[in-house]
KEVEXBA-752274 format. One record per residue (C-alpha): y, x, z; residue number from 0. Coordinates in pm, 1 decimal, decimal comma, padded with zeros to 6 digits. Each point is the difference from the previous one (the first is absolute). Example, Ala and Ser with C-alpha at 12.3 -4.5 7.8 and 13.67 -1.06 7.14 Angstrom:
2
         py         px         pz     n
   -00450,0    01230,0    00780,0     0
    00344,0    00137,0   -00066,0     1
This chain:
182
         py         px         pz     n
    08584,2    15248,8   -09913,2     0
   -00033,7    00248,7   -00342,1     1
   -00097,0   -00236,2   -00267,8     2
    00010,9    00191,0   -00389,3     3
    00242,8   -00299,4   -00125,7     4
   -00072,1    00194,0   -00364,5     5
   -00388,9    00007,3    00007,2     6
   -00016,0   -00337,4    00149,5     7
    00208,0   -00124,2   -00321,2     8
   -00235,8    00215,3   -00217,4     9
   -00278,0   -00168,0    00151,4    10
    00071,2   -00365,9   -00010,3    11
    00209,3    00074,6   -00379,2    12
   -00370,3    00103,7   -00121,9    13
   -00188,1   -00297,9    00167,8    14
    00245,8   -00219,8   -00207,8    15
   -00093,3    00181,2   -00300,4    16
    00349,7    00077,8   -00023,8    17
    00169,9    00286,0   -00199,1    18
    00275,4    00201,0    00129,8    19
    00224,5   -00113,6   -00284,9    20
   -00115,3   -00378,7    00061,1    21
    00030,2   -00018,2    00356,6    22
    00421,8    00158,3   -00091,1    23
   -00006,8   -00259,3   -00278,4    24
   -00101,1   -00292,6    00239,3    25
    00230,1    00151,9    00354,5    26
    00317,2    00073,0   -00240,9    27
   -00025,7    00318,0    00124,7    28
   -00024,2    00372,9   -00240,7    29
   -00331,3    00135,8   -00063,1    30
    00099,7    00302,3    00139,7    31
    00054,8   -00148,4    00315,9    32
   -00328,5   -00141,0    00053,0    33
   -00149,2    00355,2   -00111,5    34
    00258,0    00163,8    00291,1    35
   -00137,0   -00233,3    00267,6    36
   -00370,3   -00001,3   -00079,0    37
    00036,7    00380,4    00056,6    38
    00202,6   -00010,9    00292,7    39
    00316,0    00176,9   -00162,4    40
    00220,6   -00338,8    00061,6    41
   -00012,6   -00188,6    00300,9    42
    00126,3   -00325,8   -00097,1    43
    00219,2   -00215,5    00195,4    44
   -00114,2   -00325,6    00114,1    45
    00131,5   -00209,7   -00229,9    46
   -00127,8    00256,1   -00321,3    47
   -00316,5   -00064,7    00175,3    48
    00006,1   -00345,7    00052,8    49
    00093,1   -00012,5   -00369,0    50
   -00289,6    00212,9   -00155,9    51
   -00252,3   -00170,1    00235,7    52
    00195,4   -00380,4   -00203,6    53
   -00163,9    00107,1   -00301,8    54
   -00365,1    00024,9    00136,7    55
    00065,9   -00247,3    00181,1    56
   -00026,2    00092,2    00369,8    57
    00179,4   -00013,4    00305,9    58
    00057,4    00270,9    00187,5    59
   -00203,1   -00083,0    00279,0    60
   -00271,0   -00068,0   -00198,7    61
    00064,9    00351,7   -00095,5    62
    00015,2    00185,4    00307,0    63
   -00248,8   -00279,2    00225,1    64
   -00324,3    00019,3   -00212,5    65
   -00222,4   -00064,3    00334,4    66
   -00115,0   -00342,4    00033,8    67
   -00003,5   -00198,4    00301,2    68
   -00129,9   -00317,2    00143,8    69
    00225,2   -00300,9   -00051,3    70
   -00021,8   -00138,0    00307,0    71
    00168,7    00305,9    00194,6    72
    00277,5   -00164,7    00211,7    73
    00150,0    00273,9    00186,2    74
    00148,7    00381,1   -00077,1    75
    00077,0    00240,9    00180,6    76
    00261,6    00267,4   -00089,0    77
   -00314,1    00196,5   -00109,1    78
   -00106,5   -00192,1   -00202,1    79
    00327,0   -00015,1   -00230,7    80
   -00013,2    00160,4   -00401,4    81
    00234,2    00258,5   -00058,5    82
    00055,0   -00157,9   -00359,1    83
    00328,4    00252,6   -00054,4    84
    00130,9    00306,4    00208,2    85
    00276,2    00211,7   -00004,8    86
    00380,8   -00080,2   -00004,9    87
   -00124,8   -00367,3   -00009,2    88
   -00335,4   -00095,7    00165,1    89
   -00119,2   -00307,8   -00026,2    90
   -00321,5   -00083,4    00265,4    91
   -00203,9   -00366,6   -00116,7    92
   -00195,0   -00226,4    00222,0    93
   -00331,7    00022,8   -00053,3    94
   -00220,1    00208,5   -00299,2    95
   -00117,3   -00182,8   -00323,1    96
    00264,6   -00321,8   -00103,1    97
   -00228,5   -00101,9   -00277,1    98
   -00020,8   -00355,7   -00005,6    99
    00278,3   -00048,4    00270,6   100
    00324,4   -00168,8   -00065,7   101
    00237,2    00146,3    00301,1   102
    00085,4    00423,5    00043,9   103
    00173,6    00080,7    00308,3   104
    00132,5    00354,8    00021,4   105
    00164,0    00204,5    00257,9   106
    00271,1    00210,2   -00176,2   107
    00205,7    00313,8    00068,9   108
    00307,2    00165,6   -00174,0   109
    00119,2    00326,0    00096,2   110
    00393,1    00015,1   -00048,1   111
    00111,7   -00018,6   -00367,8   112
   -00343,6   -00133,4   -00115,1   113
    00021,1   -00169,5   -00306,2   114
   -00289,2   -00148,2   -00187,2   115
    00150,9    00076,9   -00304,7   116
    00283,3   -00040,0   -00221,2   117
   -00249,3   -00289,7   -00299,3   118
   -00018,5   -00311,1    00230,5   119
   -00328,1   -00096,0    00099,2   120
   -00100,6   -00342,3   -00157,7   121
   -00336,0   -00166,6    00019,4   122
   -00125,2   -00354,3    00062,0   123
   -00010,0   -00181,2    00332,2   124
    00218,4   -00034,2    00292,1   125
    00087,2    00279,0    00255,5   126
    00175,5    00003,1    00340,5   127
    00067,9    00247,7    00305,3   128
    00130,6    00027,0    00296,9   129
    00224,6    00319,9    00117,4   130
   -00117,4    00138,5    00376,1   131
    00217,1    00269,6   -00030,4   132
    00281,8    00207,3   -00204,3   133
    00162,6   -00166,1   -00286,0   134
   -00110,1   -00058,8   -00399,4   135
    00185,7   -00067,1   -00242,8   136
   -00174,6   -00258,3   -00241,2   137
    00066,2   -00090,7   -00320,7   138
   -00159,1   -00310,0   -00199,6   139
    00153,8   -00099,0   -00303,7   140
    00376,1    00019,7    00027,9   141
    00005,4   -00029,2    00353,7   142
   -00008,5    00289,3    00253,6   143
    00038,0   -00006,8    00368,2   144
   -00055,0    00288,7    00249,1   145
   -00214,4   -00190,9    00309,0   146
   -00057,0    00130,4    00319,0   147
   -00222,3   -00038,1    00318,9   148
   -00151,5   -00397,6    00022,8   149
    00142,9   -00051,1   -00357,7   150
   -00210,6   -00115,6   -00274,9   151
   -00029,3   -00063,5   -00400,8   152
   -00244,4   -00205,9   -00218,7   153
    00056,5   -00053,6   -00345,5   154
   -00270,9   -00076,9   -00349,0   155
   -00096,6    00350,7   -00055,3   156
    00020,9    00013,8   -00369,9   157
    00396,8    00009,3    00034,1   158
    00032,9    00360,8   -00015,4   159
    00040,9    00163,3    00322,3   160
    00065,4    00348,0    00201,0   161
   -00009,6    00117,2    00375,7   162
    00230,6    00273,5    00156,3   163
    00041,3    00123,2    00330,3   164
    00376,0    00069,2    00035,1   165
   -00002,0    00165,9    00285,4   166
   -00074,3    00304,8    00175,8   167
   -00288,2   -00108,2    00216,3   168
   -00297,7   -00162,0   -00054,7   169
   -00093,9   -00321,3   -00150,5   170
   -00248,6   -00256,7    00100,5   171
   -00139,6   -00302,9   -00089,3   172
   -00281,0   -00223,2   -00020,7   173
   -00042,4   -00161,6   -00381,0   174
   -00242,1   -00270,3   -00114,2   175
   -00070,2   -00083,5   -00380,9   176
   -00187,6   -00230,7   -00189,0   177
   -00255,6    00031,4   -00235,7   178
   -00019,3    00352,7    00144,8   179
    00170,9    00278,4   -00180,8   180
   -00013,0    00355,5    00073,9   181
């Protein structure tokens, strides 16, 4: 899936009636790299992303999942999953538009050395996963364990926190967050 991550931004910056230089001033992040991503020159990471979309606010599903759909869908297929983040790091939600729900549940993938970044992630709510395969090394706070297959971690997401595969192969697992996040 090709989404333009900078015109998207542009976009929803200028239905906010938000500056360059305020959105920066509100994410903690430079003007300049607001400018860079808007006109696809940087492609931030996910947490630089996560952090610019902070200052709207918006998750990043709302982001990338702007369809609506009815509330009372109960089942998904694999088709029916968002790409909310691809590359190195993909991360695949149940279900389209979150608005109004309480629970995300995402199916995640990290290629080997994928790193979400080296400035924790920190937000509010609670987070948890499972790993189905490979090993990640999480950090929360001072703590940081490497888990593997059938292990798990959940922890109050605003302790600042980071995700690493270790290894050579792939990394899998299935997250859930809550209120929804990316």
């Amino acid at each position: 899936m090709d989404i333009d991550v900078g015109a998207r931004l542009k976009m929803v910056r200028l239905r906010m009636q938000l500056s360059q230089r305020e959105l920066a001033r509100r994410a903690g992040v430079t003007n300049a790299s607001i400018s860079l991503i808007e006109s696809n020159r940087l492609n931030p990471s996910v947490g630089v992303l996560k952090r610019v979309l902070d200052g709207i606010p918006m998750g990043l599903s709302e982001f990338f999942a702007l369809e609506v759909e009815s509330p009372s869908k109960v089942f998904y297929g694999a088709d029916d999953f968002v790409d909310i983040v691809s590359g190195d790091i993909s991360y695949r939600q149940v279900g389209h538009d979150l608005a109004g729900r309480a629970l995300q549940i995402m199916v995640e993938r990290y290629v080997g050395g994928a790193d979400t970044g080296r400035v924790p992630l920190s937000h509010d709510g609670e987070e948890g996963g499972v790993v189905t395969a490979g090993r990640l090394e999480v950090t929360v706070g001072d703590q940081m364990r490497i888990l593997g297959p059938g292990e798990a971690y959940y922890f109050l997401s605003r302790t600042p926190h980071r995700f690493r595969n270790v290894g050579r192969e792939e990394c899998r697992l299935i997250s859930a967050c809550t209120p929804p996040s990316f």
